[in-house]
C-alpha positions as CSV (number, residue, x, y, z in Angstrom):
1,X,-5.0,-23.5,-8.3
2,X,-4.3,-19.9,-10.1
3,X,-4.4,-16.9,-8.0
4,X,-5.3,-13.3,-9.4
5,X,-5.7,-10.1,-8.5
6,X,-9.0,-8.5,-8.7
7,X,-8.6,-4.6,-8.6
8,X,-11.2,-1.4,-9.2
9,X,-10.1,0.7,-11.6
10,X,-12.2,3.5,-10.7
11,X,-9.1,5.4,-8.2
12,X,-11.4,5.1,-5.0
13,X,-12.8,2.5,-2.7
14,X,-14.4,-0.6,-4.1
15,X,-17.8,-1.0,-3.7
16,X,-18.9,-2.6,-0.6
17,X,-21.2,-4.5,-2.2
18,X,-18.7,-5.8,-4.3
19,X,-16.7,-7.2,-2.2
20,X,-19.3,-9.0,-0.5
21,X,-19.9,-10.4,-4.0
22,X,-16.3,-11.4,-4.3
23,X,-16.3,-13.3,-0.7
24,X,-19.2,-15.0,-1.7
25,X,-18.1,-16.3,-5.0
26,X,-16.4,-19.4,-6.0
27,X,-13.2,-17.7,-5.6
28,X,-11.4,-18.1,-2.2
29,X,-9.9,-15.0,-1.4
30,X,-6.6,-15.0,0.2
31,X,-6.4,-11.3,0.8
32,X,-8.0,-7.9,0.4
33,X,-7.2,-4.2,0.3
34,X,-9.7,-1.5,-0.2
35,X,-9.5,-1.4,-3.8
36,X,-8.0,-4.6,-4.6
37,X,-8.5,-8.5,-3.8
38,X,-6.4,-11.5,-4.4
39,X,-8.1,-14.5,-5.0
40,X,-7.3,-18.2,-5.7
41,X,-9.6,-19.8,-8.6
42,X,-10.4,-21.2,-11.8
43,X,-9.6,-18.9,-14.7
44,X,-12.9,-19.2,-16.0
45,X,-14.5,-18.6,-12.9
46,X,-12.8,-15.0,-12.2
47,X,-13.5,-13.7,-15.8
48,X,-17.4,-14.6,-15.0
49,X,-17.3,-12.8,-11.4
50,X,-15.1,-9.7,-12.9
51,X,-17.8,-9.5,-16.0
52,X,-20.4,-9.0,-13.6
53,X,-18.7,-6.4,-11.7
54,X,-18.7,-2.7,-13.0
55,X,-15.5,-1.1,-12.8
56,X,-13.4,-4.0,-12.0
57,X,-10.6,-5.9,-14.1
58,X,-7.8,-8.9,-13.1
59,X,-4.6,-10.0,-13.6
60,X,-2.8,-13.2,-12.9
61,X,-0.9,-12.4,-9.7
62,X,0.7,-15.6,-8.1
63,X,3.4,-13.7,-6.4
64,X,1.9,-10.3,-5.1
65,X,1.5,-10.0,-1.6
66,X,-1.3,-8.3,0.5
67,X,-1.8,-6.6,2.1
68,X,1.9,-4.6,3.3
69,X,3.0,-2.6,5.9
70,X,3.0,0.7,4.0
71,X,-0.2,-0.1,2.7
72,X,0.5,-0.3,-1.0
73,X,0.4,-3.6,-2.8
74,X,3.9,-4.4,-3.8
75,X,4.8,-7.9,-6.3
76,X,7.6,-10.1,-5.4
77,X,9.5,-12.2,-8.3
């Protein structure tokens, strides 16, 4: 299945609230960050949670890791 990376755009903390709504979905999250998630789903189904979500946008992201050591997201090829 695809994985992606769900992040906030908005510079701060996500939402708390929105996370919850994230680890609720039909997504399986595989890891998280304050501002960012990486999830494993259908396509379709992360473009219906993200629409719903205020702020937020995705990328396909297959080879990121999360979270690291110094705390910033960093993608492996």
């Amino acid at each position: 299945m695809p994985r992606f990376v769900l992040y906030y755009k908005d510079g701060r903390d996500a939402p708390a609230t929105d996370l919850r709504r994230i680890k609720r979905s039909q997504a399986a999250v595989l890891a998280a960050a304050a501002d960012t998630v990486l999830v494993e789903a259908r396509k379709q189904d992360v473009e219906q949670l993200v629409a719903g979500l205020k702020g937020w946008a995705f990328t396909a992201g297959s080879a990121v890791e999360l979270p690291v050591a110094s705390g910033k997201a960093r993608a492996t090829q």
